[in-house]
N, C-alpha and C positions, 0 to 999 in steps of 0.2 A: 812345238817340237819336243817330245818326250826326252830324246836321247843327248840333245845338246843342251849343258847347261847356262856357260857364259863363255863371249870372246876372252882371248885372254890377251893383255899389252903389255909385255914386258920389252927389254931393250932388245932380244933379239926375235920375237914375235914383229919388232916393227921393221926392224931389219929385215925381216923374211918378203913384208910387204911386198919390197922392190921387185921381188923374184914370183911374184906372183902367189906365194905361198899362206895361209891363214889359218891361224892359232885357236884353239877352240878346246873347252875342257868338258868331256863327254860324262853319262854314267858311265860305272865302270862293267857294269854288265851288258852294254851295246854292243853288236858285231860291227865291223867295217861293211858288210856291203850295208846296215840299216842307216850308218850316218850318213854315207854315200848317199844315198836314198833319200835322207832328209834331205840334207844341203841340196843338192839339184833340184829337190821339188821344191824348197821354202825361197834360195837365192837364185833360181832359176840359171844356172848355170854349170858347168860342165866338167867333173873333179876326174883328174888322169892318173894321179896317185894319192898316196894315204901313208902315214908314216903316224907310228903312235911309241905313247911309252908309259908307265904307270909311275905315278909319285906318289910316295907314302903317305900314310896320314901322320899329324904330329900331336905330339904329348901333350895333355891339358892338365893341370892340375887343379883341382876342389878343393882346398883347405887339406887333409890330410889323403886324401883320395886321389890318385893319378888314372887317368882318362887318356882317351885319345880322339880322333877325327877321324874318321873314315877316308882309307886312301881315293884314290879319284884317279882318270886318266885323260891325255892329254894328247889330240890330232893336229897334228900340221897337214894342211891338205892342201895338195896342189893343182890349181885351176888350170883346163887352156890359154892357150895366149889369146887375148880378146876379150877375155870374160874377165869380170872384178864383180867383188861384194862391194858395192859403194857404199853405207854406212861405213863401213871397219877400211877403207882407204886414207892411205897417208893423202892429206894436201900439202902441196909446195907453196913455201909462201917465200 
């Protein structure tokens, strides 16, 4: 998948779980209907909405030289009811 880089688990990506919803940090030059596009054809299932937001990149420093990271951007996308990504599913224990 070109456009999708890595799940992402923070505390409220797991939270989102519940709600059907799952966290993913894209390039940042991908449109919404291409990741739509991935995700349905890679996780074989059915995305109803798309909600994104860009996080900056952060400061690096080199010895006297300051740098930065490359900002990146970040989908929460939301499945039908019935459909789950099963690798990236909370288990109840």
């Amino acid at each position: 998948m070109d456009g999708i880089k890595y799940a992402v688990f923070t505390d409220k990506s797991i939270r989102l779980l519940g709600k059907n919803q799952y966290t993913f940090n894209v390039e940042s030059g991908s449109t919404r209907t291409e990741i739509k596009h991935w995700v349905e054809l890679f996780f074989g299932v059915k995305v109803i909405a798309m909600n994104s937001h860009r996080l900056p990149g952060k400061g690096r420093r080199m010895r006297p030289i300051m740098g930065h990271t490359m900002h990146y951007r970040r989908m929460i996308i939301t499945l039908q009811p019935g459909y789950s990504i099963p690798p990236l599913r909370k288990q109840r224990t």
